[in-house]
N, C-alpha and C positions, 0 to 999 in steps of 0.2 A: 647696183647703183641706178636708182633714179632721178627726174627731176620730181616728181609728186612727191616724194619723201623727203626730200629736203626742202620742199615748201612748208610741208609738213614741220617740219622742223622749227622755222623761220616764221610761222603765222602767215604766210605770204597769201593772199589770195586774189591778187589782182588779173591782169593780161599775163597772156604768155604768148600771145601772137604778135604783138609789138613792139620793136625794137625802137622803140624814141628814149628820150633820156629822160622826158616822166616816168616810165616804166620802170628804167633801169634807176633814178633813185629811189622807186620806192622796193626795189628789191634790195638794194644797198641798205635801206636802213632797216628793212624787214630783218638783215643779217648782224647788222650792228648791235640791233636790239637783243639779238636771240643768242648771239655766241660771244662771247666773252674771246678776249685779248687774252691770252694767257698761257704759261709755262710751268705749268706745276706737275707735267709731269719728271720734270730733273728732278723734282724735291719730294718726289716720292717713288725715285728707283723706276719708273716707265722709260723707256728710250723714244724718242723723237725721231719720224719718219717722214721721207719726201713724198713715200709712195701713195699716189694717188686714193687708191683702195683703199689704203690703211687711216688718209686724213678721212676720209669719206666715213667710214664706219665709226673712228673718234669722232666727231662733230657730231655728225645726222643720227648714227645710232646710239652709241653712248652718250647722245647730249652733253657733250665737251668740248672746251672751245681750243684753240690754239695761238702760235704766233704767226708771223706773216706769212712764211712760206705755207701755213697749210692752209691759215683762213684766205688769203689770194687768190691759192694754187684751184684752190675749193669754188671761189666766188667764178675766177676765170673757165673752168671749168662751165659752172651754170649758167653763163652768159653765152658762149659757145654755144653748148646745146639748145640755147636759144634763140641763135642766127647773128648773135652781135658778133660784129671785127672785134676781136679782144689779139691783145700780147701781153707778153711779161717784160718789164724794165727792173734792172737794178738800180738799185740806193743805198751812199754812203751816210751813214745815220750820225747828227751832228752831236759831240758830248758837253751838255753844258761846263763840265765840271774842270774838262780840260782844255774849252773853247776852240774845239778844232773837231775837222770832220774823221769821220774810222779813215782807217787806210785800205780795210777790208769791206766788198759789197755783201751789207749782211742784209738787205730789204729789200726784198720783192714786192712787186706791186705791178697793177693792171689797166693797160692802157686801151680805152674803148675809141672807137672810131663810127660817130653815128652823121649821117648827112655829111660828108669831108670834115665835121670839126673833131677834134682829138679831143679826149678827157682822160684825167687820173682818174681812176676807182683803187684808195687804199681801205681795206677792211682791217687791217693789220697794224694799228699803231695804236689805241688803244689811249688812255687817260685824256685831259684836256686838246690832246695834239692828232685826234683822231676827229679825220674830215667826217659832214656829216651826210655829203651831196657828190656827186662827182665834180672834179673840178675839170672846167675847160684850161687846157694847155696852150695858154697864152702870157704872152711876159707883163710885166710892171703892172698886172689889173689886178683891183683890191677884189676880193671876191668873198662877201658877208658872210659867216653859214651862225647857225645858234651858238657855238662852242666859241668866234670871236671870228677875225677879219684873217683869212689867210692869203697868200698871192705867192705868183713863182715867179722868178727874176731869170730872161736867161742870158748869158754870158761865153761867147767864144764854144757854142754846143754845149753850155753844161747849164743844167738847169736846175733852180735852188729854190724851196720849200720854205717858208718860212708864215708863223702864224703870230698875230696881233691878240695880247688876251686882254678881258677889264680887269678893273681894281678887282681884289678879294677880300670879302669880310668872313673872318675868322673867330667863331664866336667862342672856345675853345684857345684861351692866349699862350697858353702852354706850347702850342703848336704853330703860336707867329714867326718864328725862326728854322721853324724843320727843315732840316736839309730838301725832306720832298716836294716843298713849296719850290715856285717858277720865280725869282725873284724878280728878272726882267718882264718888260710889257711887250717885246717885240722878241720873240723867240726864235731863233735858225731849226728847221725839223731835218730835210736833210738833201742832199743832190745827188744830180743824177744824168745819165745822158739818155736819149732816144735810141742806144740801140739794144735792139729785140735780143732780149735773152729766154732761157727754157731752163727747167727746174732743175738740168743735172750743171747750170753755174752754178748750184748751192750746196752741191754734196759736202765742200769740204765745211761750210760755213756751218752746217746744220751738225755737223760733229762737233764740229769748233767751240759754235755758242753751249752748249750743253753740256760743255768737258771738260775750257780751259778756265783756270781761277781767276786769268783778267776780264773772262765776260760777263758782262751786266747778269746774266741770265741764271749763272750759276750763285752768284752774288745775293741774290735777291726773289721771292716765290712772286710771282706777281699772278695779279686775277682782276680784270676790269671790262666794266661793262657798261655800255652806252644806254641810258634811258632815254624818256621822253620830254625829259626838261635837261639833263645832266649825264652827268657817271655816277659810278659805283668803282673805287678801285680797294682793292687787301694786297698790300704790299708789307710781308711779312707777318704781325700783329697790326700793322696800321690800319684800319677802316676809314679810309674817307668817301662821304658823298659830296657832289657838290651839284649845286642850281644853277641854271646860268641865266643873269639878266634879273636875278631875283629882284633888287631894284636897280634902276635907274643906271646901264655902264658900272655895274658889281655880279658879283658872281659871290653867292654862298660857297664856304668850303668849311665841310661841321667833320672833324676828328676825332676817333675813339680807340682807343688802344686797349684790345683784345684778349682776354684771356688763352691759353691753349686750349679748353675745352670747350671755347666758343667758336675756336677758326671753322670746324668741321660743319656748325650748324649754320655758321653765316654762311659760308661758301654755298650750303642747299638752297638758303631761305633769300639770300641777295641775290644770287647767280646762278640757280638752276644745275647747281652742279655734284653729284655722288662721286667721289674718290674710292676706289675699289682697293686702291693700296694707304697706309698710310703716308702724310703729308709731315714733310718738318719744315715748317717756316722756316726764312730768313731773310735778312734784312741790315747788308751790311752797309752802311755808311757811302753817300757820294754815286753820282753818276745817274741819279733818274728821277726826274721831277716832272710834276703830275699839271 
């Protein structure tokens, strides 16, 4: 494991002496860009691991992306090695569907500390709702990024996520209604508290999401990936891209529904990605909008 190879990886080629928050955004989205949000190894028989080594060599060598606990556990890891204050926080992840937060901490995420000011770094959340900057951890402040307005609210030590999206033109009417659409303009993403957690609070999670039939994860193949104007997300057969700001306070969001003998070639040609085992989509209904 080094860190030149996972520059390598990530196109990175900035400072590596620097610990300012220039830096560390543009490593963040050096990472955004490069690794995909994704779960597909449940859906194609791979088992899901915490262990450091093992994210390391999925990601940086096999060119594969993950979900939070690896792409985090990964980013927190590179930042470390880099001289930044990093920790790990938990986060209860909010379900549109049944308007209420998990009861289970399934979100890991990376809390940097540069000059005394604290910041979020999530690399792990993935579709519209994936920051694209570090956020400073401060309350009630609107905080711009390209993907829409997000800001944290906090409340009695507990501190809440939430992002602001524009209007969507959907050119594609077939898919004005899809369940994967955000229907709200002010989204809940998800809360959380300030105290420092380490990757084995997630052992039982990381069995959990990839086992039990009520978790999203099982439920659904997901693969999404941050560009330079938008995403890229394949959730199941669905192919959506979207732009953001295309015009004026809108956001493009263009829909295609996939053959199976196209999921294989998209996943190479959208997202940089070779599946060594086979993949079976799926795409059950409710609980994840884009």
């Amino acid at each position: 494991m080094n860190l030149e190879e996972y520059f390598a990886r990530t196109g990175y080629k900035g400072s590596t002496e620097k610990q300012d928050l220039e830096t560390l955004t543009d490593i963040f989205q050096h990472h955004i860009r490069a690794v995909p949000f994704e779960n597909l190894s449940i859906h194609c028989g791979e088992k899901i691991t915490l262990e450091l080594e093992h994210v390391y060599n999925k990601i940086v060598r096999r060119k594969r992306g993950g979900w939070c606990m690896e792409n985090n556990q990964l980013l927190g890891w590179v930042l470390k090695g880099l001289g930044y204050d990093t920790s790990f926080l938990g986060a209860y992840v909010f379900n549109p569907h049944q308007n209420a937060y998990a009861t289970i901490m399934t979100h890991l995420v990376v809390k940097v500390v540069i000059d005394g000011k604290a910041y979020v770094v999530d690399g792990g959340f993935g579709v519209s709702y994936q920051m694209w900057q570090p956020m400073e951890l401060v309350s009630g402040k609107d905080q711009p990024q390209a993907p829409g307005v997000f800001r944290f609210t906090e409340k009695n030590g507990v501190w809440y996520l939430e992002k602001m999206r524009r209007k969507q033109y959907i050119p594609n009417q077939s898919f004005s209604n899809s369940d994967l659409l955000e229907k709200k303009e002010c989204r809940k993403v998800y809360m959380f508290s300030l105290e420092p957690r380490t990757v084995e609070d997630f052992r039982f999670q990381c069995t959990y999401l990839q086992t039990s039939p009520d978790s999203l994860f099982t439920k659904k193949s997901i693969c999404t990936l941050q560009t330079t104007d938008g995403f890229r997300a394949l959730i199941g057969w669905t192919l959506t891209e979207t732009t953001y700001n295309y015009k004026e306070n809108m956001d493009l969001v263009e829909f295609v529904t996939l053959e199976d003998e196209e999921v294989e070639k998209t996943l190479k040609e959208k997202f940089n990605i070779t599946l060594e085992r086979k993949l079976v989509p799926i795409n059950v209904k409710g609980s994840y909008t884009i």
